[in-house]
C-alpha positions, 0 to 999 in steps of 0.5 A, a space after each residue: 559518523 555518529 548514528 552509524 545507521 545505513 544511508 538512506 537511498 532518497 534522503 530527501 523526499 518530496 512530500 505531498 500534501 494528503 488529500 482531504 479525509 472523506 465524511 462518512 455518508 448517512 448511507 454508509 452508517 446504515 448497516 441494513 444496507 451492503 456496503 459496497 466498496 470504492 476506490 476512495 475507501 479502499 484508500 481512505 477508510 480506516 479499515 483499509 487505509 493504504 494511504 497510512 501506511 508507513 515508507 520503510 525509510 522514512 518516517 513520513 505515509 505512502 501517501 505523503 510521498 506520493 507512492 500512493 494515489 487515489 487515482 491510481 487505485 482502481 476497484 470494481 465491487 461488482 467483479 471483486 477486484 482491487 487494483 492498486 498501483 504504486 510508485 516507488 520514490 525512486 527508479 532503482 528504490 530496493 523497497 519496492 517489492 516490501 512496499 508491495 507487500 506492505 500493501 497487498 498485506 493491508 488490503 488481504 487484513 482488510 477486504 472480504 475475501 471475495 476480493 482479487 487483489 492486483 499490487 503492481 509498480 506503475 508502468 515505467 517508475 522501477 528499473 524491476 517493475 517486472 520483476 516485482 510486480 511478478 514477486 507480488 502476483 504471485 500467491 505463493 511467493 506472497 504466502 513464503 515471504 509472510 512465512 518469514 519472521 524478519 519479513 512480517 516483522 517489517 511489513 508489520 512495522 509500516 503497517 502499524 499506526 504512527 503515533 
């Protein structure tokens, strides 16, 4: 046809509604005091914003098509841990692992790294979910797929703020 792009595996999303922005506390505008992050702001703050980043087929926002949730983002500030759980749009989604990766990406740009970052599928909604959920804990496999151009080129890409 004309185009002559690839098919898209979910041509038509569902799309949800994005939750409200959070107002910035006086708290956090005090600098004399240590931030301590949450899981609202992992998702929320434009520093670590993993609800605006893009899908790789679809011109819409994880958190748009629900592949990201607030409640599904679990941080524990006194142990240095973040994990962040999420759901690829459909079972057999081949952009599960680049998700992923777009992900843990944002959040190693983003957080101090004091912080142990957890990136896996939730439980039941990928046909691989092991597969690539052992893909994204694995530090060096993480390290080998930022090594490659192509990779970081599109892990870039829905990293990158829409216009």
């Amino acid at each position: 046809g004309p185009g002559g792009g690839a098919a898209l595996e979910n041509a038509n999303p569902l799309i949800y509604r994005r939750s409200g922005e959070r107002p910035v506390t006086a708290r956090e505008e005090d600098d004399e005091l240590p931030d301590s992050i949450d899981d609202r702001e992992i998702f929320d703050n434009p520093a670590h914003l993993i609800r605006s980043i893009n899908d790789p087929e679809h011109p819409l926002t994880l958190e748009e098509l629900n592949v990201v949730e607030q409640v599904r983002v679990k941080v524990n500030d006194a142990e240095s841990t973040v994990a962040v759980e999420f759901t690829p749009t459909i079972p057999h989604c081949s952009m599960a692992t680049l998700i992923g990766l777009s992900i843990k990406v944002k959040l190693i740009r983003s957080l101090p790294e004091r912080f142990k970052l957890d990136v896996h599928i939730t439980p039941g909604t990928h046909a691989s979910e092991h597969a690539v959920n052992k893909q994204l804990a694995d530090k060096e496999r993480v390290a080998a797929a930022l090594e490659n151009s192509h990779l970081l080129e599109v892990v870039n890409q829905c990293l990158s703020a829409r216009s």
